[in-house]
N, C-alpha and C positions, 0 to 999 in steps of 0.2 A: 416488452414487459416494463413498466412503469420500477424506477428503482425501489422504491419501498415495497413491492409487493415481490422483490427478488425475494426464494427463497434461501436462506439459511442454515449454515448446519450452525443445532443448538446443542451447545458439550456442557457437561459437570464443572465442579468446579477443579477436577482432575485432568480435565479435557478429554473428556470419552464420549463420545458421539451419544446423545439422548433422542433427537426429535430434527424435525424441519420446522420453522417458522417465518414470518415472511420480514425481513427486515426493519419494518416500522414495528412490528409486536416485542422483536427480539432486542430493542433498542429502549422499545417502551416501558417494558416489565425487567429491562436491564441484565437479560440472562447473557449466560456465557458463552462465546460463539469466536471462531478462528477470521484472523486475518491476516493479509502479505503486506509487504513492502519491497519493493524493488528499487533496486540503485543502480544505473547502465551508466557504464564509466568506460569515457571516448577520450583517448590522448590527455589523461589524469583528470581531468576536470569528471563532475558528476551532475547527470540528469535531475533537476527537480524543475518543477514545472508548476504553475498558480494553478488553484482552484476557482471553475466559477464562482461567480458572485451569490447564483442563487442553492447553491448546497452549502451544506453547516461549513463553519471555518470560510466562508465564500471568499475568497482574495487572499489566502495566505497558502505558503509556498510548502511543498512538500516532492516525498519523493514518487513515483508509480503506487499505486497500492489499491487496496481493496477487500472485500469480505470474501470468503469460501462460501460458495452457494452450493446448491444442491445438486447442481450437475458437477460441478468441480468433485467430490464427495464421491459420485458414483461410478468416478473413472478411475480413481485411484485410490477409491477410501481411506484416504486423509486430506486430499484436495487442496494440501498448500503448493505442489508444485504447477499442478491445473491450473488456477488461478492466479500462480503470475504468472503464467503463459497467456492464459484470458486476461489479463489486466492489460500487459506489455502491447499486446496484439491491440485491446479497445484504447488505452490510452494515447499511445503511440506507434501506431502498426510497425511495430517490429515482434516480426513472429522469429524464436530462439528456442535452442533446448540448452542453452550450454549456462543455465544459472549453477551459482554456487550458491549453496545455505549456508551465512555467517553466524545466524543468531536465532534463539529463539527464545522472547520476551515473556515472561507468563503471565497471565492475567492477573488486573488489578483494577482498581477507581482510576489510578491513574489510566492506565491505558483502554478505559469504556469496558472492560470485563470482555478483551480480546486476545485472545492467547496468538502472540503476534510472531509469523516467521520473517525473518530479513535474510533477503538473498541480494546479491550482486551479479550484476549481467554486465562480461566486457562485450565493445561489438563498436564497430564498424560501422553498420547500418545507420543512418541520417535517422532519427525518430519526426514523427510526422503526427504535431498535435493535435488532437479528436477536439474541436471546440464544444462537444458536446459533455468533454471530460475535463478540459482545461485549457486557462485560458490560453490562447496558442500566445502572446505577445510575450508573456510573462514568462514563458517555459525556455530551459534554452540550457545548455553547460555552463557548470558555473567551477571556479575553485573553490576548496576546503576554505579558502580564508572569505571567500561571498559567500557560502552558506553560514558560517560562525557570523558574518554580520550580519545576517537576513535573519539568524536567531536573536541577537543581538537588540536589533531593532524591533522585536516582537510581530515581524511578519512570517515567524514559521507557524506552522500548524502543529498540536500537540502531537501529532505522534515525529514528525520529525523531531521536535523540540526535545522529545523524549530516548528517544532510537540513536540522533546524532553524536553523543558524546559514548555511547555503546559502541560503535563500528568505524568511524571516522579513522582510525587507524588500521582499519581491515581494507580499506578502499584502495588503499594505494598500489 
């Protein structure tokens, strides 16, 4: 399925589940709709990884993440855990159940009108870049103090940008 036409769960601005939409409408019309982020943190250092060039933000760094779609939803009717599990898995095949929920963001301009969960994943597992999800060169463990520079240098992506000064002390 081509990603804009992923369906989406579309919430209030409560976050109560209204409708499915398919990703380019629910972007388009700007409604309010859930999404993750995941941090997998190997021997202190934390996973962020480039985005292709050809999706929004193309070339700038962030962490795992992604929308709650409509199968995510129907497995566990809320679908933030689903979906980092889907994400972690398409991102970086490392399939987990052992995330932890640090935070959850609630929607605004700032954050695209996305009611945002952040969890952290520790592990072991070698992650194994999807070049279809990001750039594999760019991705890699990095320290607390290369992610403050790669904000720094205005190569993060807004929701890192956003998210990192929230949890950067929960990582450790």
């Amino acid at each position: 399925m081509p990603d804009l036409e992923e369906m989406l769960v579309v919430v209030s601005e409560n976050n109560n589940p209204q409708t499915f939409l398919t990703k380019a409408r629910t972007h388009e019309k700007e409604f309010y709709h859930r999404s993750i982020q995941v941090y997998i943190i190997q021997d202190g250092k934390i996973w962020i990884q480039q985005r292709p060039l050809d999706k929004k933000f193309g070339g700038k760094f962030e962490p795992v993440g992604g929308h709650v779609n409509e199968d995510d939803y129907n497995i566990d009717q809320e679908g933030y855990l689903q979906c980092a599990r889907r994400e972690t898995i398409e991102e970086v095949g490392i399939d987990s159940r052992s995330y932890v929920h640090l935070l959850d963001i609630p929607a605004t301009e700032q954050t695209g009108k996305e009611f945002n969960r952040v969890y952290k994943l520790r592990t072991e597992l070698d992650p194994k870049p999807n070049p279809k999800e990001t750039i594999p060169e760019g991705s890699y463990f990095r320290t607390p103090e290369e992610i403050e520079e790669i904000i720094e240098r205005g190569e993060a992506s807004p929701s890192l940008v956003h998210t990192w000064p929230l949890i950067k002390d929960q990582l450790k």
